[in-house]
DSSP file (Angstrom, degrees, kcal/mol; ACC not computed):
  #  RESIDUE AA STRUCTURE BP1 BP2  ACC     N-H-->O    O-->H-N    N-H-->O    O-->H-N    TCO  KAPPA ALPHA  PHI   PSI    X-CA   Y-CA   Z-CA
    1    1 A X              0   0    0      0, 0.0    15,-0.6     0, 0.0     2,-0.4   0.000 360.0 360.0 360.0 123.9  101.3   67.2   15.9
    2    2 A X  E     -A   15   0A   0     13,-0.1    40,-2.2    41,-0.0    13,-0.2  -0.959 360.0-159.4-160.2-150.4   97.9   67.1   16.6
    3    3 A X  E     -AB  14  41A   0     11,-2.1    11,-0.9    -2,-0.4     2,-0.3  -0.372  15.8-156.8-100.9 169.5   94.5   65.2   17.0
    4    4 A X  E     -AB  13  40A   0     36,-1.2    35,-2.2     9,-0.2    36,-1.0  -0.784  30.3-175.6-141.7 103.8   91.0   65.4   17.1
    5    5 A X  E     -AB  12  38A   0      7,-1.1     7,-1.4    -2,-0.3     2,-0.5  -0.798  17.4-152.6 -33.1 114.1   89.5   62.4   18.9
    6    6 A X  E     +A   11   0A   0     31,-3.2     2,-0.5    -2,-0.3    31,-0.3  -0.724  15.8 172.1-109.1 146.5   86.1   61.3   19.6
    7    7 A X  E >  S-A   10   0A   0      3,-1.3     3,-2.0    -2,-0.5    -2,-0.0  -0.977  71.1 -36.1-146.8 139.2   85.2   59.2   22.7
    8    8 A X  T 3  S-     0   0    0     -2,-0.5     2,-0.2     1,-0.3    -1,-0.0  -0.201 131.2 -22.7  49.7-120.1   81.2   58.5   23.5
    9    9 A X  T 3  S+     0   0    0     -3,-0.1     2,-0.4     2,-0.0    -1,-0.3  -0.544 125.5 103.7-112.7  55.4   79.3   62.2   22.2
   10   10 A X  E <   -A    7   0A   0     -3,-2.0    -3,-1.3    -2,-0.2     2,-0.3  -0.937  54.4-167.5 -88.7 157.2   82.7   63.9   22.7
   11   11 A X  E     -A    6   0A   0     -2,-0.4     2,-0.3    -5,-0.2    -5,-0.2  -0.941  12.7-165.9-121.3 153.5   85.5   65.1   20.7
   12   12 A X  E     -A    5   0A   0     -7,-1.4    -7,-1.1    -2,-0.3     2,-0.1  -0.921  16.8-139.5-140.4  96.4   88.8   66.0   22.2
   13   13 A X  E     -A    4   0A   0     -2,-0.3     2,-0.3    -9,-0.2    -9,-0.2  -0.412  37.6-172.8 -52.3 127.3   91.7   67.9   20.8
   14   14 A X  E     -A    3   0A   0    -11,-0.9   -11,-2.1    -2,-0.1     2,-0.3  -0.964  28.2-162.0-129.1 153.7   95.0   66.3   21.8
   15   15 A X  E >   -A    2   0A   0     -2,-0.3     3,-0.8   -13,-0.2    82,-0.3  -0.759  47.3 -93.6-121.8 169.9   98.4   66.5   21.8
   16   16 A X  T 3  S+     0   0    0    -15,-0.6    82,-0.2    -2,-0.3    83,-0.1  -0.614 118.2  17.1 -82.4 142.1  101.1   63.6   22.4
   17   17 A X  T 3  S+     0   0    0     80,-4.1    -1,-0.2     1,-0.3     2,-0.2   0.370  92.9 138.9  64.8   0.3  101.7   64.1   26.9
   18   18 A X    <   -     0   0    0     -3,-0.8    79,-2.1    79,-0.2     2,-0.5  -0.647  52.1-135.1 -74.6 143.6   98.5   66.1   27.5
   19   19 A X  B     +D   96   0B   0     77,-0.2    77,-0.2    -2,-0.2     2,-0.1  -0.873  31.2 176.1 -86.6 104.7   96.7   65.3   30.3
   20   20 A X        -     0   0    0     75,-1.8     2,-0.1    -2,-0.5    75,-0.0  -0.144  33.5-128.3-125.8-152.5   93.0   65.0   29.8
   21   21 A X        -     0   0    0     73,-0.3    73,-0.2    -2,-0.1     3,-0.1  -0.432  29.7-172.9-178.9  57.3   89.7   64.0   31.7
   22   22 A X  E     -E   93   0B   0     71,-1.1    71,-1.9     1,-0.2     2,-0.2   0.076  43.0 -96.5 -79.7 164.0   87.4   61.0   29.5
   23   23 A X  E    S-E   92   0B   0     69,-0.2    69,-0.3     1,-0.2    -1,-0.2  -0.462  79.8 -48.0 -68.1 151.7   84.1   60.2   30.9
   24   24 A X        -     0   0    0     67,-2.0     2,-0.4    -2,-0.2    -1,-0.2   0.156  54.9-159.6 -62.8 149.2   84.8   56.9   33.0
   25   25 A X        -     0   0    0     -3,-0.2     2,-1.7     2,-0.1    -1,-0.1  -0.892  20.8-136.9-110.0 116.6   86.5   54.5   31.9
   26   26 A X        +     0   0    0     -2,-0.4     2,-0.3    67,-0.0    67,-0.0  -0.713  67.5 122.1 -85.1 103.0   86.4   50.5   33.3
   27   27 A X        -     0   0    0     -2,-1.7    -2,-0.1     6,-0.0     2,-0.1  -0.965  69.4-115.5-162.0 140.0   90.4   50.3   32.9
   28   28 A X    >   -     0   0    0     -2,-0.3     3,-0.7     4,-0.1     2,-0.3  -0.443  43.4 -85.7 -80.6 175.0   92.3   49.5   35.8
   29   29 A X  T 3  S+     0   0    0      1,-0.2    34,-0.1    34,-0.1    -1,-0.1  -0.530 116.6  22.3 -67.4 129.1   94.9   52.5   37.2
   30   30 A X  T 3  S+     0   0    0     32,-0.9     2,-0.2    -2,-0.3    -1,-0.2   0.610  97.1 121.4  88.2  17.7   98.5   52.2   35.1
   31   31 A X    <   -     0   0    0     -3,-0.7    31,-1.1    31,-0.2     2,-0.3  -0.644  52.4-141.9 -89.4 156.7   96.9   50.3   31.9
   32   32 A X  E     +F   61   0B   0     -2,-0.2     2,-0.3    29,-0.2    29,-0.2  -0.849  19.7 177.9 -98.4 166.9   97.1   51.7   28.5
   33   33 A X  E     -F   60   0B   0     27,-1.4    27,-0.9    -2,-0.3     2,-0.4  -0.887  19.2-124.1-157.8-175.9   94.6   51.4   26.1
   34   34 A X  E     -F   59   0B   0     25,-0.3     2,-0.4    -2,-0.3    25,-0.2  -0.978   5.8-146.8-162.4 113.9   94.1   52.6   22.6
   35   35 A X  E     -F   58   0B   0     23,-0.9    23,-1.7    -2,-0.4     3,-0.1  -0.865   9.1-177.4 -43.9 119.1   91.4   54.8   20.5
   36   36 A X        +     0   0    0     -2,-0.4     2,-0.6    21,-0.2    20,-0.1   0.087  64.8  92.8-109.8   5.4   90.6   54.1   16.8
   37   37 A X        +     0   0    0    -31,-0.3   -31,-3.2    21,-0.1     2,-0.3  -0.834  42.7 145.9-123.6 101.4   88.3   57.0   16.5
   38   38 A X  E     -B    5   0A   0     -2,-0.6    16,-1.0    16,-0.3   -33,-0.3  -0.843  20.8-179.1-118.7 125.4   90.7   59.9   15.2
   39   39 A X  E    S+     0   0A   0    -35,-2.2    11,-2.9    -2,-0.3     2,-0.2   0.441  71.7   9.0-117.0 -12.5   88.4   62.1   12.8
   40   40 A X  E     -BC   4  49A   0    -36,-1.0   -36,-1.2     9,-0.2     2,-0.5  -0.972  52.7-168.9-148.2 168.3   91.7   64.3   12.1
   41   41 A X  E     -BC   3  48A   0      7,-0.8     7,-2.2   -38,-0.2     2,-0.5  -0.975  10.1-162.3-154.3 139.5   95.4   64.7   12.6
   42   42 A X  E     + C   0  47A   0    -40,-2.2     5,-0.3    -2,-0.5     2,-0.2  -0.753  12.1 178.0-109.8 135.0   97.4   67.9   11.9
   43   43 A X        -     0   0    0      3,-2.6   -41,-0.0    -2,-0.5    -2,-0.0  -0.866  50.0-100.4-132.5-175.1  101.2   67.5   11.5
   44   44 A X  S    S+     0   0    0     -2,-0.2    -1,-0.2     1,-0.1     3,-0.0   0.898 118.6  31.6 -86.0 -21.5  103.3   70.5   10.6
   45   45 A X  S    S+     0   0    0     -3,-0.1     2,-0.1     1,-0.0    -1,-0.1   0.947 121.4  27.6 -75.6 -59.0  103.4   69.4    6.8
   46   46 A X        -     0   0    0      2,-0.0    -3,-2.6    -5,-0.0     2,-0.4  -0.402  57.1-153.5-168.4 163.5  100.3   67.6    6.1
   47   47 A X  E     -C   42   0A   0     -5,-0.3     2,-0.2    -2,-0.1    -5,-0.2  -0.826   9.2-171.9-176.1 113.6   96.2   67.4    7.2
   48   48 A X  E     -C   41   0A   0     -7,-2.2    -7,-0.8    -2,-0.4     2,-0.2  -0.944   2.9-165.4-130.1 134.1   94.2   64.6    6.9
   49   49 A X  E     -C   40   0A   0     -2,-0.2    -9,-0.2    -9,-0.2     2,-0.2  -0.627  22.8-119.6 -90.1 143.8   90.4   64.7    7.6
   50   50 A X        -     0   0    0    -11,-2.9     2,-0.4     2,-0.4     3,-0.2  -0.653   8.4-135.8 -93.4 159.4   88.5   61.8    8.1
   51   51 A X  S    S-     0   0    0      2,-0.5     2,-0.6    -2,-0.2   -12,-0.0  -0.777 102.7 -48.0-121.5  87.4   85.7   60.2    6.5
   52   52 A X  S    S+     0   0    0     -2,-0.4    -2,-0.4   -13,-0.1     2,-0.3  -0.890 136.6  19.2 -45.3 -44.1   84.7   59.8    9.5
   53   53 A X        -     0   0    0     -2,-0.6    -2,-0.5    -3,-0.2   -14,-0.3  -0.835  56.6-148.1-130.3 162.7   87.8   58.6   10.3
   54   54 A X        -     0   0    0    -16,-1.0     2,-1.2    -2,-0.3   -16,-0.3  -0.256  39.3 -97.2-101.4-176.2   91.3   58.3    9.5
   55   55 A X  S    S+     0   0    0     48,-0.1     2,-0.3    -2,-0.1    -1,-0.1  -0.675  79.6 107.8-102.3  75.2   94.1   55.2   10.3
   56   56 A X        -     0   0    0     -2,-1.2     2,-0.3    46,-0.2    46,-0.2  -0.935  53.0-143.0-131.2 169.4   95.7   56.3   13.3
   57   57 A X  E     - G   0 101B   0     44,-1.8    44,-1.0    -2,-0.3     2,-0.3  -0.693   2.6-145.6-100.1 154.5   95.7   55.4   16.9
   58   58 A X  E     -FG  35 100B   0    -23,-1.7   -23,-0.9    -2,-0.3     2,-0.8  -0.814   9.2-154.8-134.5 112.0   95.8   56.9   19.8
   59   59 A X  E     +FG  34  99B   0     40,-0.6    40,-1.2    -2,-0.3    39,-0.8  -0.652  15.0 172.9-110.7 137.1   97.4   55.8   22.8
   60   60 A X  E     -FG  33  97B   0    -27,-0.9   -27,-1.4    -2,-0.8     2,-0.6  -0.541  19.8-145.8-128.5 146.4   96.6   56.6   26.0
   61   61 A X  E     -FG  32  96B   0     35,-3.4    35,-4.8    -2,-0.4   -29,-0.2  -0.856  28.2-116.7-111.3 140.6   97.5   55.6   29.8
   62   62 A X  E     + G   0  95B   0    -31,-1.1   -32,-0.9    -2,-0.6    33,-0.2  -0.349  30.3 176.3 -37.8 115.2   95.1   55.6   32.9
   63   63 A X  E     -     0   0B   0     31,-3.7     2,-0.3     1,-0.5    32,-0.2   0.741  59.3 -49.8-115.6 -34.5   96.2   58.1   35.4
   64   64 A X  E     - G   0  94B   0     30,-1.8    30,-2.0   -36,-0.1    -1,-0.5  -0.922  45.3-119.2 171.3-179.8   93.4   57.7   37.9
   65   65 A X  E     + G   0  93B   0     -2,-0.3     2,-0.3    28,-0.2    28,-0.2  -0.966  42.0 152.7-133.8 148.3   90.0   57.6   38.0
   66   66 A X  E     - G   0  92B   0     26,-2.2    26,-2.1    -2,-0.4     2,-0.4  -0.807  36.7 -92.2-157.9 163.2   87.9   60.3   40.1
   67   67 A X  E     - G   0  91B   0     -2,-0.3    24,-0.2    24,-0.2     3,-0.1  -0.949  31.0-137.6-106.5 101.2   84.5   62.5   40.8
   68   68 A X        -     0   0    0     22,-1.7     2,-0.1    -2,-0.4    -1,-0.1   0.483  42.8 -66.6 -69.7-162.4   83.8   65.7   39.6
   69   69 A X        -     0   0    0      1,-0.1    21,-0.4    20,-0.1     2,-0.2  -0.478  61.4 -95.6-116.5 148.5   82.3   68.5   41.5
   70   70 A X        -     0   0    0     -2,-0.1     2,-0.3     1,-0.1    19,-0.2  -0.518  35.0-148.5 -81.1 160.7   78.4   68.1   42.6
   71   71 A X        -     0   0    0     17,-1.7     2,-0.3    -2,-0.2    15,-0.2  -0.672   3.1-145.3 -80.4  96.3   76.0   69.6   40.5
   72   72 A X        -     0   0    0     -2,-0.3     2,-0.4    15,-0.2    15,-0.2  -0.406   5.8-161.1-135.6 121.7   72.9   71.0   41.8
   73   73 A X  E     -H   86   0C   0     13,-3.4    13,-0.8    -2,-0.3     2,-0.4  -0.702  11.5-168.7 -97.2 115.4   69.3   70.9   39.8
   74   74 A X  E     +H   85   0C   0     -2,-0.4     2,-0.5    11,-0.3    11,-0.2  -0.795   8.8 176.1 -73.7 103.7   66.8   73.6   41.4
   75   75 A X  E     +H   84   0C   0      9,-2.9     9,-1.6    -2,-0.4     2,-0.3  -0.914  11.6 152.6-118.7 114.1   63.0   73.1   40.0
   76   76 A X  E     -H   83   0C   0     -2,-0.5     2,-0.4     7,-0.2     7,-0.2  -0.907  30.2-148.3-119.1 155.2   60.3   75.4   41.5
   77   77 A X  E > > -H   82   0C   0      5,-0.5     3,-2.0    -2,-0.3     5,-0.9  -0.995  34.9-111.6 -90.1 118.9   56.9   76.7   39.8
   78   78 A X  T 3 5S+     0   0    0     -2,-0.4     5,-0.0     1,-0.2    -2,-0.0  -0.145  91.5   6.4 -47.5 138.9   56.2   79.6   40.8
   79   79 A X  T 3 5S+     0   0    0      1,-0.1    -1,-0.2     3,-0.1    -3,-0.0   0.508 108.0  89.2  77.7   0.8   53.0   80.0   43.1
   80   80 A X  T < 5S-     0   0    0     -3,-2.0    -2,-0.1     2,-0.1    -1,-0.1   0.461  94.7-122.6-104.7  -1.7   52.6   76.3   43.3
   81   81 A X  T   5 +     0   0    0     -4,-0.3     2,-0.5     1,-0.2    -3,-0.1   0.635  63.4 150.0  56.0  41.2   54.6   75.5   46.3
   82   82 A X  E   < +H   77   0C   0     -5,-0.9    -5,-0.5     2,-0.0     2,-0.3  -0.849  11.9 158.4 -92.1 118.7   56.5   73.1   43.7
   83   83 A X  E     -H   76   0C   0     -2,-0.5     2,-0.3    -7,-0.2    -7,-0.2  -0.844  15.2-179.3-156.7 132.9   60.3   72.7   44.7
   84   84 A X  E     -H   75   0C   0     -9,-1.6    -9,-2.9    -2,-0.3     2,-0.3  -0.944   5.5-169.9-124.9 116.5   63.0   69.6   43.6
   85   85 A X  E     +H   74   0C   0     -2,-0.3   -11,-0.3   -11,-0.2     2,-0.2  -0.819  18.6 160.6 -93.3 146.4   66.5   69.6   44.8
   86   86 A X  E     -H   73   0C   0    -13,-0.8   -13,-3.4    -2,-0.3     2,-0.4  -0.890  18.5-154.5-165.0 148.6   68.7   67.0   43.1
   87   87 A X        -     0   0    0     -2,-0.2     2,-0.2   -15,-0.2   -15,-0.2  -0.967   6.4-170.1-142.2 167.8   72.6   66.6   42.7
   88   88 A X        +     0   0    0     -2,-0.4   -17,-1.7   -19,-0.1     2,-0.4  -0.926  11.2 176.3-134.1 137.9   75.1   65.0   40.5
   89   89 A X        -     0   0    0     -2,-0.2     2,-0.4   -19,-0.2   -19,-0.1  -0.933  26.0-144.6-162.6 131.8   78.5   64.4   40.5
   90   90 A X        -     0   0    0    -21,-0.4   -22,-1.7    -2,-0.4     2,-0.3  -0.768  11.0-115.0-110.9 158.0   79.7   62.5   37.7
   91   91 A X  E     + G   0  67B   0     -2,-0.4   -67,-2.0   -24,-0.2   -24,-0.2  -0.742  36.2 176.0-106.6 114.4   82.6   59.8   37.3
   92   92 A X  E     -EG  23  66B   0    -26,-2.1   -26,-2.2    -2,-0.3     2,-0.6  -0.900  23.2-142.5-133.4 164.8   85.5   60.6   35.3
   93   93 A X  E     -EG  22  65B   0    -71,-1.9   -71,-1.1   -28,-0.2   -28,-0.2  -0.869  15.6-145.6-121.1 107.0   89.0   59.0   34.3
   94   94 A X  E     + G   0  64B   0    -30,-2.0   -31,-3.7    -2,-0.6   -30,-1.8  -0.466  26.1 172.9 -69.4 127.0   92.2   61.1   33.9
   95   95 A X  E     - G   0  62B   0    -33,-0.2   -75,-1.8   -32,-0.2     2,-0.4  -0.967  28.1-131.8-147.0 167.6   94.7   60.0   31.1
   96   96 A X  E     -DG  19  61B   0    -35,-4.8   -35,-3.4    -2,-0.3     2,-0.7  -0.809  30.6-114.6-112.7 158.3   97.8   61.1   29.5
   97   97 A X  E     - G   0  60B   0    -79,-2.1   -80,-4.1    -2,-0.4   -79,-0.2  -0.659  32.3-175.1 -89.3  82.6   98.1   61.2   25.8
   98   98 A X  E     -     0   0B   0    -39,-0.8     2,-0.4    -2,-0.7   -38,-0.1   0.881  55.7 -33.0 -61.0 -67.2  100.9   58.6   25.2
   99   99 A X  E     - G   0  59B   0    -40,-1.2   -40,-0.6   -84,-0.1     2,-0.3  -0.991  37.4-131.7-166.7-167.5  101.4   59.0   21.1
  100  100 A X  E     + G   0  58B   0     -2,-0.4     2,-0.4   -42,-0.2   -42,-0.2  -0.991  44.0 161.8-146.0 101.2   99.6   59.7   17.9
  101  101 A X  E     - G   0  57B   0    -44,-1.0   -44,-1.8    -2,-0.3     2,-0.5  -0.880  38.3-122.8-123.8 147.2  100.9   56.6   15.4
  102  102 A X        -     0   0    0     -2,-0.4   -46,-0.2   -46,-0.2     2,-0.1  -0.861  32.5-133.5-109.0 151.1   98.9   55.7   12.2
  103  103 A X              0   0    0     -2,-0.5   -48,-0.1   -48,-0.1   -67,-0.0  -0.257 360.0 360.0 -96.4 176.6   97.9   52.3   12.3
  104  104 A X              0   0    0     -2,-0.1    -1,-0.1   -48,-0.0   -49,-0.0   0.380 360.0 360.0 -96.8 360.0   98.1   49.5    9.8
């Protein structure tokens, strides 16, 4: 069985015990928490698509919370002695895929 999840402008295929990597999260480390925007869920019998979404849950636990690898944005114009360095390194929250229940 599995899901298709949306969190902020993502969507995220999942399975129940995958280990994934949401954009950060204010949740302490060891919490669970719960997603209500499931836009499909595949079983081996049965598919249902949402409109947008369907009545399941998802729940998931905090596994820790981290900083991805820097980025670095390069701007020159040529022949204008124009150059901008800048870097990024963005804040993200690992958690593992707890179950896939439909709610009530």
């Amino acid at each position: 069985m599995y899901a298709i999840i949306e969190d902020g402008a993502h969507q995220y295929k999942i399975e129940k015990g995958e280990i994934l990597c949401l954009e950060s999260k204010d949740i302490e480390e060891g919490k669970k928490f719960e997603i209500k925007q499931v836009l499909l869920v595949m079983d081996d019998k049965k598919t249902e698509i949402g409109a947008p979404f369907v009545s399941y849950t998802v729940e998931l636990k905090v596994l820790r919370h981290f900083r991805g690898d820097k980025l670095r944005i390069f701007k020159k114009k040529a022949k204008k002695r124009y150059e901008r360095v800048q870097g990024h390194r963005q804040n993200y929250t690992e958690v593992e895929v707890l179950s896939i229940k439909a709610s009530k």
